[in-house]
C-alpha positions as CSV (number, residue, x, y, z in Angstrom):
1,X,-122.6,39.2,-107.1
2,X,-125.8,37.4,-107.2
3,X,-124.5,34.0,-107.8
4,X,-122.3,34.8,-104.3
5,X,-125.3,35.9,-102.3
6,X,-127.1,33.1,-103.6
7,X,-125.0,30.1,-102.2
8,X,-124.8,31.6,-98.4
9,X,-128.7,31.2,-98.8
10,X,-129.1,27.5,-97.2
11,X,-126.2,27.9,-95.0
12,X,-127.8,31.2,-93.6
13,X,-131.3,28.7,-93.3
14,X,-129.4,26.0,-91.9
15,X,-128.2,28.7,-89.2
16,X,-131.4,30.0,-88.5
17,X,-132.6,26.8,-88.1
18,X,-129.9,26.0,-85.3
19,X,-130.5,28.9,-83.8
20,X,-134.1,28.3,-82.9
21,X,-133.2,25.0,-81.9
22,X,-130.5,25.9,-79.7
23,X,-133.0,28.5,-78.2
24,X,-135.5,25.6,-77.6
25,X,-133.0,23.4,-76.1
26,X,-132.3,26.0,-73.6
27,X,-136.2,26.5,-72.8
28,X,-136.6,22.5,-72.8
29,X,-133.5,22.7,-70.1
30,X,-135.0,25.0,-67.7
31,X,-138.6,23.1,-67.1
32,X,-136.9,19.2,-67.7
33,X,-133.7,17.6,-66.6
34,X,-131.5,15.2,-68.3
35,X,-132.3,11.7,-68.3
36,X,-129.9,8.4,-68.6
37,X,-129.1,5.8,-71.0
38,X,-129.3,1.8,-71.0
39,X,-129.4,-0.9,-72.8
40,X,-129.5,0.2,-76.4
41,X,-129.5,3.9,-75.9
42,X,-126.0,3.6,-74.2
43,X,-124.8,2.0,-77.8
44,X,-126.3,4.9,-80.0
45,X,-125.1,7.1,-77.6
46,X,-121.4,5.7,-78.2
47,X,-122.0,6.1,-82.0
48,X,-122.6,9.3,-81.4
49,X,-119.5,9.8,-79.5
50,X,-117.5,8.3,-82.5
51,X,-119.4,10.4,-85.1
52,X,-117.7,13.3,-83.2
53,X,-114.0,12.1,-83.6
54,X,-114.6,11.2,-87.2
55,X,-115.9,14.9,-87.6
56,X,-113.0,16.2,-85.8
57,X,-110.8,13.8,-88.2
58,X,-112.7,15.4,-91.3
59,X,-111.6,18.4,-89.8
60,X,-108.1,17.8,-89.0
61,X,-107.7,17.7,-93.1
62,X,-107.8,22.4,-92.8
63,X,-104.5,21.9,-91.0
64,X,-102.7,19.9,-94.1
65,X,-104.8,21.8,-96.7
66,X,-102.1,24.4,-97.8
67,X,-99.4,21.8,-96.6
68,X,-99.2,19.0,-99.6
69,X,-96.0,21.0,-100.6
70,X,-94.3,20.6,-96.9
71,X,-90.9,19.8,-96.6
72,X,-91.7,17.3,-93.9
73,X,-92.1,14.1,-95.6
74,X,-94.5,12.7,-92.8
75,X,-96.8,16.4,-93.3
76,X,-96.9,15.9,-97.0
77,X,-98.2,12.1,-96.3
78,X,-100.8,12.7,-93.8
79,X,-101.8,15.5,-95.5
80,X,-102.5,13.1,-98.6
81,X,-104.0,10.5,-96.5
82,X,-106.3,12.9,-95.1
83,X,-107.5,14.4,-98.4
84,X,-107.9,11.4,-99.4
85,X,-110.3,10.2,-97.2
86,X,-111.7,13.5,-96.0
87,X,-115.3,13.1,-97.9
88,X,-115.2,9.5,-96.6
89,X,-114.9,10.3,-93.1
90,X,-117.1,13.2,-93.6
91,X,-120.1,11.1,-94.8
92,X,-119.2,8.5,-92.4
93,X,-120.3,11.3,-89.7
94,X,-123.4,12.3,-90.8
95,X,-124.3,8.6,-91.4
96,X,-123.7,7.9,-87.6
97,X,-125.4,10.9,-86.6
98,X,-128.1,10.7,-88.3
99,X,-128.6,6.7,-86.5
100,X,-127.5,7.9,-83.6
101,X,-130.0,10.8,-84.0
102,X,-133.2,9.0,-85.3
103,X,-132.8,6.9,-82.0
104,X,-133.1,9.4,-79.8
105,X,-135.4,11.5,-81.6
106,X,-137.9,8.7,-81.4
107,X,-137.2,7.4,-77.8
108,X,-135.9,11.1,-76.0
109,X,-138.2,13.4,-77.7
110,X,-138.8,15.6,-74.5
111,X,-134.7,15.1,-73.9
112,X,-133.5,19.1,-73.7
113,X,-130.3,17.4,-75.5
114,X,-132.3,15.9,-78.4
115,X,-132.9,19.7,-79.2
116,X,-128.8,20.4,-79.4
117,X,-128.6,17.2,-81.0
118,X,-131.3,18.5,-84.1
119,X,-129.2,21.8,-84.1
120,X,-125.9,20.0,-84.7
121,X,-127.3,18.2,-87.1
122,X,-128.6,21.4,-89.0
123,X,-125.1,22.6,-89.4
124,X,-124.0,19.6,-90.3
125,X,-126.3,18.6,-93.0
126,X,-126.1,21.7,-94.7
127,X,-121.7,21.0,-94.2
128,X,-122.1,17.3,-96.4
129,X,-124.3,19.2,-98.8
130,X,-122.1,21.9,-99.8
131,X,-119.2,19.1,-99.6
132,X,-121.0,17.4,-102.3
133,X,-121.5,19.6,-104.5
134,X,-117.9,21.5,-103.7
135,X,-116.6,20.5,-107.0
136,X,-120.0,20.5,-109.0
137,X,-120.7,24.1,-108.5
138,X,-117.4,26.1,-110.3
139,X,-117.5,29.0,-107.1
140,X,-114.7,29.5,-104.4
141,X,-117.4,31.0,-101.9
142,X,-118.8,27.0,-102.1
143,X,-115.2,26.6,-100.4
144,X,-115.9,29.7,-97.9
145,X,-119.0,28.4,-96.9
146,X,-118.0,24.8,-96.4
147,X,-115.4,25.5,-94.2
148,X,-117.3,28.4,-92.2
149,X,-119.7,25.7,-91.4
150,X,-116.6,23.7,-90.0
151,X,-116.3,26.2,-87.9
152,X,-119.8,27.2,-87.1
153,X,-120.0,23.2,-86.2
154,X,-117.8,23.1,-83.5
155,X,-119.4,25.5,-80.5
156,X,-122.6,24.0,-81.5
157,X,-121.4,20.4,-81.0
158,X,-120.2,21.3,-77.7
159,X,-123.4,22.3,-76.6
160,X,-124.7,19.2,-77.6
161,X,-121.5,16.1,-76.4
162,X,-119.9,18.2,-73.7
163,X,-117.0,16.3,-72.9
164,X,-116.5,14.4,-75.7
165,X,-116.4,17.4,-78.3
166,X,-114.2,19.1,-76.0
167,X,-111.7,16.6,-76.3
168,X,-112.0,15.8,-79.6
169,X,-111.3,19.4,-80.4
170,X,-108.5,19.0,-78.4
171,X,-106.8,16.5,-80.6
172,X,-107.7,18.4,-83.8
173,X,-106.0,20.8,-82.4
174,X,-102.8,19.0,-81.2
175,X,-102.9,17.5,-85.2
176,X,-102.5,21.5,-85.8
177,X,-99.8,22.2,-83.0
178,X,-98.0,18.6,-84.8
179,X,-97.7,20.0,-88.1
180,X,-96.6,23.4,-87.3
181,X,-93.9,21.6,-85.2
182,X,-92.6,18.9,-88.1
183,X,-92.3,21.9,-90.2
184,X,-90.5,24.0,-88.0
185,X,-88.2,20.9,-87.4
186,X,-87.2,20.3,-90.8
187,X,-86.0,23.8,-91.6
188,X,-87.0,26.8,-93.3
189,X,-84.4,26.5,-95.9
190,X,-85.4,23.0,-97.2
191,X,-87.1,23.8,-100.5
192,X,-90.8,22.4,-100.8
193,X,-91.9,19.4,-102.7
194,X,-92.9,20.4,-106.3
195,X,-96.5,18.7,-107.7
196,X,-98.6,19.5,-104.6
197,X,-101.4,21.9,-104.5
């Protein structure tokens, strides 16, 4: 019992500590407005856009996660191509975040968004750390965790990109809707592959 209150511990501080930013952005909103982009921020601002279609790619990998055993051929293979890159994509993300990030933290400081932006990226940190160690420490709440940050992730990030999380949920979710379809359209009585996991 101790060892699976002990590894919600820096998820729960993570949380906390996206709470309070959230809470700040919204205080920062209501006495500053937004302010634009140019020049270089408009190119950190787009790495920041693809950092959040990368994370929704990372994520795409739940929907095939209980599917390497499909009796759709192209399931099975995506599903393999995305577990195989899953952790690449997913550090992929947090490296363009954090770039993307460091800009504006510097540059935007008083930016009500660099506040949502710090919050995301307090979910998501703690997300790559207990990816890491995912297969280092022997404990499916590691698992439970992991993926509730997923989760947690998502209504976070669309505080922060707006539009651009929005519709990069949107095609995680029509990845979902896609595999529940090339299921459905081989059959039910097709027998699954054997050797997947």
């Amino acid at each position: 019992m101790k060892t699976k209150k002990t590894v919600w511990i820096p998820a729960m501080i993570a949380v906390i500590v996206a709470a309070l930013f959230v809470i700040y952005y919204y205080y920062m909103s209501s006495v500053s407005g937004g302010e634009g982009h140019g020049g270089n921020g408009e190119i950190l601002k787009t790495l920041g856009t693809i950092s959040v279609f990368l994370g929704a790619a990372a994520f795409s990998w739940f929907w095939f996660k209980k599917k390497l055993r499909s009796p759709s051929v192209l399931v099975r293979k995506a599903g393999k191509l995305l577990h195989s890159m899953h952790k690449l994509l997913g550090w992929a993300t947090l490296i363009l975040v954090v770039v993307h990030g460091v800009y504006f933290l510097i540059t935007k400081l008083q930016d009500h968004k660099t506040y949502s932006g710090l919050a995301s990226f307090a979910i998501l940190l703690a997300l790559a750390g207990y990816g890491f160690f995912i297969n280092k420490v022997r404990n499916k709440w590691m698992r439970t965790v992991h993926r509730s940050l997923g989760l947690l992730w998502v209504p976070v990030l669309l505080l922060h990109a707006g539009g651009s999380a929005i519709m990069a949920v949107i095609a995680s979710l029509t990845v979902g809707v896609l595999v529940w379809v090339l299921e459905k359209s081989v059959g039910k009585t097709t027998k699954p592959v054997p050797g997947g996991r």
